[in-house]
C-alpha positions in Angstrom: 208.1 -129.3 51.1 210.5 -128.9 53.5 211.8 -125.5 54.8 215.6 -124.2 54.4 218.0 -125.8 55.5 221.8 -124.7 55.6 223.9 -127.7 55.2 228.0 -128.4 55.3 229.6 -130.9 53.3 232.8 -132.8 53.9 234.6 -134.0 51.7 236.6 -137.5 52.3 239.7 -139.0 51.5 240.6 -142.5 53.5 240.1 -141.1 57.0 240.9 -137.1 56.7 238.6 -134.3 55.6 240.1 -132.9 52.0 238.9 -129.8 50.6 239.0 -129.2 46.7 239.2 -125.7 44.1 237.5 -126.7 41.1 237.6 -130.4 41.9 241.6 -129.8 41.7 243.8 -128.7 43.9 243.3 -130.3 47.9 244.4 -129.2 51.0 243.9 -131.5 54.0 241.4 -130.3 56.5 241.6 -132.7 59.5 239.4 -135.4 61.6 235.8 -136.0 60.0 235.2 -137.6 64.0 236.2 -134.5 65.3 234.6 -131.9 62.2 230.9 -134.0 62.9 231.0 -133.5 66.5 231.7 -129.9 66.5 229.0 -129.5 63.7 226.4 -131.5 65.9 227.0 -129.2 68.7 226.3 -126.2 66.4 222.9 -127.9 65.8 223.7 -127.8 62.1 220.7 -129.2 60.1 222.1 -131.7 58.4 225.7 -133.3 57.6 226.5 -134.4 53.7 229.8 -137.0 53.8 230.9 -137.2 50.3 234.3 -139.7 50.0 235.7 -138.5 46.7 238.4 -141.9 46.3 235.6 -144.4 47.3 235.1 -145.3 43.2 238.6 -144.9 42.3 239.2 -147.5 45.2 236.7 -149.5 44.3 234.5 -149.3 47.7 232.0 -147.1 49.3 232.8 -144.8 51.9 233.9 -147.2 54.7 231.2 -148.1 57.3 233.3 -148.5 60.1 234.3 -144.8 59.9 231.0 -143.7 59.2 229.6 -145.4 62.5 232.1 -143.6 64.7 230.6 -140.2 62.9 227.2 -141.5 63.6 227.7 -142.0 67.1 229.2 -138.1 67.6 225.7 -136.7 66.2 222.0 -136.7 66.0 221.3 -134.6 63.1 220.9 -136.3 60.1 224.0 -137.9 57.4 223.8 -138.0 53.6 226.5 -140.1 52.3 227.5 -140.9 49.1 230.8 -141.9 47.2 231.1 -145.5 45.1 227.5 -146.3 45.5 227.3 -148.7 42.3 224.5 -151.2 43.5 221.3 -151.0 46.0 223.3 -153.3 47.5 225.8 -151.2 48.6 223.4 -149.7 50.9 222.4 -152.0 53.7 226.2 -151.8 55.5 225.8 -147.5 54.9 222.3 -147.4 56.9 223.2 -149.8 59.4 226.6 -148.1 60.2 223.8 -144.5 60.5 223.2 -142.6 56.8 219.7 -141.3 57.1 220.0 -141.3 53.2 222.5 -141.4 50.5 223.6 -139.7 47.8 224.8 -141.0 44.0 226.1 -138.9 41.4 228.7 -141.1 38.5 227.2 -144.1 38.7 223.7 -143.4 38.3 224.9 -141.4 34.9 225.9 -144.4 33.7 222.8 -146.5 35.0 219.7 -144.1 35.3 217.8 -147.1 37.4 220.6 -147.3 39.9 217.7 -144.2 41.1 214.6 -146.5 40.7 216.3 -149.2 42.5 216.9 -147.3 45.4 213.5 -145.2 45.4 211.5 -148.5 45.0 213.5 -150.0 48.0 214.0 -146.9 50.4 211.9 -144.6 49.4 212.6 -141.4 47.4 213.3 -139.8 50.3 216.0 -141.5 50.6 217.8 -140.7 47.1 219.7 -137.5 47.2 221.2 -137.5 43.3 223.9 -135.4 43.0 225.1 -133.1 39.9 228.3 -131.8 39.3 227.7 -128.7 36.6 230.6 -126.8 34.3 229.9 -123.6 32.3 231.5 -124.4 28.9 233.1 -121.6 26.3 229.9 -121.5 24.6 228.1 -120.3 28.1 226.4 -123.4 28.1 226.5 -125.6 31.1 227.7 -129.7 30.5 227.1 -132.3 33.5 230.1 -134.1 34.5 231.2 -137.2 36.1 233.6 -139.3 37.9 235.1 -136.0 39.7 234.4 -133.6 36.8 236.3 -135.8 34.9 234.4 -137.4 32.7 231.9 -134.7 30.4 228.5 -136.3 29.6 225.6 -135.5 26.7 223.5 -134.2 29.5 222.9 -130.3 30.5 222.2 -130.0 33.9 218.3 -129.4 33.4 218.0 -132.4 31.3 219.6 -134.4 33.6 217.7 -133.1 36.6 214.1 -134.3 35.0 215.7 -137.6 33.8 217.0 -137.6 38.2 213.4 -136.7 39.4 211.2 -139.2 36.8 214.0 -141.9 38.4 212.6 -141.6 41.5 215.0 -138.7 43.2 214.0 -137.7 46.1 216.3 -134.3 46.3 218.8 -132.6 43.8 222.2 -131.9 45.4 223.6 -129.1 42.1 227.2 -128.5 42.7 229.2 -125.9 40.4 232.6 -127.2 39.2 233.8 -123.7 38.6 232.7 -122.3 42.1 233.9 -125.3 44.2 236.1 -123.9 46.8 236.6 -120.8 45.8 234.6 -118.5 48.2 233.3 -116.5 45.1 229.7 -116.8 45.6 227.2 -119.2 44.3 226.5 -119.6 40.3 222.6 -118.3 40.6 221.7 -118.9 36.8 222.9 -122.2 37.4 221.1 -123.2 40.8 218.0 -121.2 39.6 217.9 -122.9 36.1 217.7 -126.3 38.3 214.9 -125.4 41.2 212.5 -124.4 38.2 212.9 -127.2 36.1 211.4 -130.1 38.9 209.1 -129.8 41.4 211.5 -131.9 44.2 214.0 -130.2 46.9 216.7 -128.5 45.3 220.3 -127.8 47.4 222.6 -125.7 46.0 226.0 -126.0 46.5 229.7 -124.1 45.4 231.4 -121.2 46.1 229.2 -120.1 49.2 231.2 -116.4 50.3 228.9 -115.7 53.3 225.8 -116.2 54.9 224.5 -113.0 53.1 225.4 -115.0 50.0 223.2 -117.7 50.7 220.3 -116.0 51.5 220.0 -113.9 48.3 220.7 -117.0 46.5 217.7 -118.3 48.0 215.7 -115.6 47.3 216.9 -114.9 44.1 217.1 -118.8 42.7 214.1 -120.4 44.9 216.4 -123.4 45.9 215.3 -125.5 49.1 218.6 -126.0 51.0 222.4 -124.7 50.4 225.3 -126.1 51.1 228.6 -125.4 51.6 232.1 -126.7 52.1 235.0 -123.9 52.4 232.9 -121.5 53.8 232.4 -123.7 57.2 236.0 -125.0 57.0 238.3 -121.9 56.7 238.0 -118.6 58.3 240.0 -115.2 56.4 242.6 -114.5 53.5 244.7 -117.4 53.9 241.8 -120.3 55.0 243.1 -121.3 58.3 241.2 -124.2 59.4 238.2 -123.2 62.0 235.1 -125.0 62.1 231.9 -122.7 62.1 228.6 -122.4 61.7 226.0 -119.8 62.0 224.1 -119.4 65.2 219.7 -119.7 65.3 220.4 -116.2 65.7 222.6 -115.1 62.3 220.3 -117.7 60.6 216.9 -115.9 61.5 218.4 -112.3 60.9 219.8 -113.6 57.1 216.7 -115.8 56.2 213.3 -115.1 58.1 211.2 -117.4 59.7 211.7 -120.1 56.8 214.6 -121.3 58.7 213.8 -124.3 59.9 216.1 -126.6 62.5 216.0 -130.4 61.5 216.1 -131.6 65.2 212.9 -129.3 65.7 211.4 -130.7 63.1 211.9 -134.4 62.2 213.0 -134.7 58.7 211.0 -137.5 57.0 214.5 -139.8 56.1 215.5 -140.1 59.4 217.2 -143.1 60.0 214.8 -145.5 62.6 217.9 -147.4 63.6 219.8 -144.6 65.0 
C-alpha cells in the first residue's frame, strides 16, 4: 500500500478555480494554469481536478484545458467530473490524467467501475463519495453535487465501490466542505476500516496538525484538502500554499512519502 500522501483539490468551473461551503456557496479562486504550476513547484504529491458543471453541461472536464495543466507539472492528476462512459476517457489520458475519478454516475451505474478497472486497471479508478450526517446521526451518500440523496450509507457504498473494481476511495464530508473546521473522523474512520483499498479523506482540513491526527486517529491513506491550500487567515484571501518536506516530516513521521521519489503505480506512460 502506498504511503501518505497530502493531496489538494481544485475545484472547476469552465476555466476558473471555484471553491464551495457545504457544496453551496462559491467564491472564485483564480487560474487552475497558474494554481497547478505553483503546486508543482511545491512538489505536492499529487493534484485532484474535480469540474463540478461538467454533468450539468453535459461534458467532461475539457481536454484542452487539462493539457495546458499537464504541461505546467509532473506530479500526478486525478480528474473527474461528467465521466458517464469508459469512453469518455481516452481524450482525458491523452490530454495527461494519470487516473480519474467518478462519483454520480457510477451511483447510478455501479459497472461504470468494472468498465474502467477491466480497461485501465484499478489503479486507475479513484470513486469518489460525497457523505451527509443526517438528523438521525446517520450518515446518507449523496449525488449529483449533494443534490441528489441515495439508499446508500457511505460504508455500504464503499464495499459495493471496492467489489467494482475501485482502485482508491476519495470520502468527502458535505457538512465539512470548506469550512476549515476540521475533518469528520467518525466519518473518514468508519470508511478506511470497512475495505482494504486506499482511503483519502477529504473536508474541512483546519491545519496540517489536523491532518495528521486524522491520520492517526482514522488510519486513512492520503488527505486532501481544498480551502486549506487556497486561503490564508480570518477572511480567506487567496494564497496558494503548501507544506514544506520539512512541516510534512515534523507533522507525520517517516510515512510521508513524496510521489516524484517514489513513482506512483498510475502514472501516466504518455506524459
Amino acid at each position: 500500500m502506498l504511503k501518505l500522501r497530502v493531496i489538494p483539490c481544485l475545484l472547476l468551473k469552465h476555466w476558473g478555480i471555484e471553491k464551495t461551503i457545504r457544496f453551496d456557496e462559491s467564491v472564485y479562486v483564480g487560474s487552475p494554469i497558474n494554481a497547478a504550476r505553483m503546486f508543482n513547484a511545491y512538489m505536492s504529491d499529487e493534484l485532484i481536478l474535480l469540474d463540478i458543471v461538467a454533468r450539468t453541461e453535459g461534458r467532461t472536464m475539457r481536454p484542452e484545458l487539462l493539457a495546458q495543466i499537464a504541461d505546467e507539472v509532473t506530479m500526478p492528476l486525478a480528474v473527474g467530473g461528467g465521466i458517464n462512459s469508459v469512453d469518455d476517457i481516452p481524450p482525458l489520458m491523452e490530454a495527461g490524467a494519470d487516473r480519474v475519478v467518478v462519483n454520480t454516475a457510477s451511483l447510478e451505474r455501479p459497472e461504470l467501475i468494472t468498465d474502467i478497472a477491466d480497461r485501465y486497471g484499478s489503479q486507475c479508478v479513484l470513486v469518489s463519495i460525497d457523505a451527509r450526517k443526517e438528523a438521525d446521526g446517520h450518515y446518507v451518500v449523496y449525488g449529483n453535487r449533494a443534490g441528489q440523496r441515495t439508499k446508500w450509507s457511505p460504508v455500504e457504498w464503499t464495499r459495493v465501490a471496492r467489489e467494482a473494481g475501485a482502485g482508491e476511495i476519495l470520502i468527502n464530508s458535505v457538512d465539512r466542505d470548506g469550512t476549515l473546521e476540521g475533518y469528520d473522523r467518525e466519518l473518514l474512520g468508519s470508511i478506511a476500516e470497512a475495505v482494504d483499498i486506499p482511503v483519502i479523506g477529504m473536508g474541512g482540513a483546519s491545519s496540517l496538525r489536523d491532518m495528521a491526527e486524522t491520520v492517526r486517529e482514522t488510519g486513512i491513506s492520503a488527505v486532501a484538502a481544498g480551502a486549506l491550500f487556497l486561503f490564508f487567515g480570518r477572511r480567506r484571501t487567496v494564497l496558494i500554499n503548501y507544506p514544506t518536506h520539512e512541516e510534512l516530516l515534523e507533522a507525520f513521521g517517516p510515512d510521508i512519502v513524496r510521489a516524484r521519489e517514489h513513482l506512483l503505480p498510475w502514472v501516466n506512460p504518455i506524459r
